[in-house]
C-alpha positions as CSV (number, residue, x, y, z in Angstrom):
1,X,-0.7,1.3,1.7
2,X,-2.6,0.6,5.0
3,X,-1.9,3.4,7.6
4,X,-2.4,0.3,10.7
5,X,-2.1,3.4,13.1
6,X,-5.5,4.7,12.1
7,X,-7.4,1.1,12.1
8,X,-10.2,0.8,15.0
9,X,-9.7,-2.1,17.4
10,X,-12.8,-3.4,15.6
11,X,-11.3,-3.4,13.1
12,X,-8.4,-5.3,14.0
13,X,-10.7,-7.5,15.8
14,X,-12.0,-8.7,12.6
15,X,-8.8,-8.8,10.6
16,X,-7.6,-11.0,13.3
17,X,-10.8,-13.2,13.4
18,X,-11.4,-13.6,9.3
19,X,-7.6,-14.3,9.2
20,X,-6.3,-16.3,12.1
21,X,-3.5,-14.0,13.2
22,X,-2.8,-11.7,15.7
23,X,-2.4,-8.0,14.9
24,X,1.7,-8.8,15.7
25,X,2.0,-11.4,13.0
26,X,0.2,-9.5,10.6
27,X,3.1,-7.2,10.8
28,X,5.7,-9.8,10.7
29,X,4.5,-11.7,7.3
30,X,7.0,-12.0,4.6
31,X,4.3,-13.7,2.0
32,X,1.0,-13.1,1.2
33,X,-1.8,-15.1,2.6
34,X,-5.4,-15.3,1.3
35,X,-7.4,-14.8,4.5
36,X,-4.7,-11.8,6.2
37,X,-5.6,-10.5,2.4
38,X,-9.2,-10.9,2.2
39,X,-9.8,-9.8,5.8
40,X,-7.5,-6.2,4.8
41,X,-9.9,-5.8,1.9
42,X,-13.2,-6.2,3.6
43,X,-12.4,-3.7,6.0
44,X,-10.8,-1.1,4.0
45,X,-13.7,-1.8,1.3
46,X,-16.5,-0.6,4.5
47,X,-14.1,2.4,5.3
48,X,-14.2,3.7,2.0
49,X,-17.7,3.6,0.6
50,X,-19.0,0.5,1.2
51,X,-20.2,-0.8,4.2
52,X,-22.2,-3.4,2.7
53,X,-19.4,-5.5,1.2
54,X,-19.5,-9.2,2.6
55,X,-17.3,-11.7,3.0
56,X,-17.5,-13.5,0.5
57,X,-17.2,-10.2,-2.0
58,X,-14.3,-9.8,0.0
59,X,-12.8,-13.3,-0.8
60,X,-13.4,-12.9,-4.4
61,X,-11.5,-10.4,-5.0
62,X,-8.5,-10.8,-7.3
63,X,-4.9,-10.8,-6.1
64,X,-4.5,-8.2,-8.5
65,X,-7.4,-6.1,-7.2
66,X,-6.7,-6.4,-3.8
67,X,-3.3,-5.3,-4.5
68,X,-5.1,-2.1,-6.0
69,X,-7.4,-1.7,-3.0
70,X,-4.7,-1.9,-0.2
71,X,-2.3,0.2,-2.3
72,X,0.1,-2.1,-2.6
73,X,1.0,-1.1,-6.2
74,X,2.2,2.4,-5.2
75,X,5.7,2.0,-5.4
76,X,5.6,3.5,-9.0
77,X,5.0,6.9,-7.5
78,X,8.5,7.0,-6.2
79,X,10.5,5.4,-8.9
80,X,13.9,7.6,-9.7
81,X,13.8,6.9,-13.0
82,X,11.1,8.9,-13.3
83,X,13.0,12.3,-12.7
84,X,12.7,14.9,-15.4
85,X,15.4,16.8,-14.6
86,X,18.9,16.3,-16.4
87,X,21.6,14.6,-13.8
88,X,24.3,17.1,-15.3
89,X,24.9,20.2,-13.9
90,X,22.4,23.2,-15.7
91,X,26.0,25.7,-16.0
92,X,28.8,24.3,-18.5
93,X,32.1,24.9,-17.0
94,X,33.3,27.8,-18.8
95,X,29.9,30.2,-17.6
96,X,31.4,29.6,-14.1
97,X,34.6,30.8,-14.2
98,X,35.3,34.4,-14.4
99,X,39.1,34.6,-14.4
100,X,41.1,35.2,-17.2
């Protein structure tokens, strides 16, 4: 996910210009659009490794791949289902009681 805390104000600059929106907007979208999503990608593509990426690289990315670049697909890391420990209690009933 995009930590928007740690994004230069050139940065936003350009998100704002490739997409049309102000930085506040941006926040408050409930749908994906394809210039907020192409403008994310191009600058998270230059601030990881490739400064060279255009536009136009930028806009044909995939839905699917940008979801992958921005980290939008991490919400599998902390699915609940995936606990490996047992939901019962590890000592039966009768270990725990002493009287008798």
């Amino acid at each position: 996910m995009i930590d928007y805390s740690t994004l230069t104000l050139g940065e936003i600059a350009k998100i704002e210009e490739l997409s049309g929106l102000s930085f506040k907007q941006i926040e408050e979208i409930e749908t994906p659009m394809g210039l907020l999503l192409a403008a994310l990608v191009f600058v998270v593509k230059r601030r990881t490794g490739h400064p060279g990426v255009t536009w136009n690289e930028a806009c044909a990315v995939t839905l699917e791949e940008a979801n992958e670049i921005l980290g939008l697909n991490a919400e599998d890391d902390d699915d609940p289902k995936d606990e490996s420990e047992p939901s019962e209690p590890t000592t039966s009933p009768t270990s725990s009681s002493t009287s008798g």
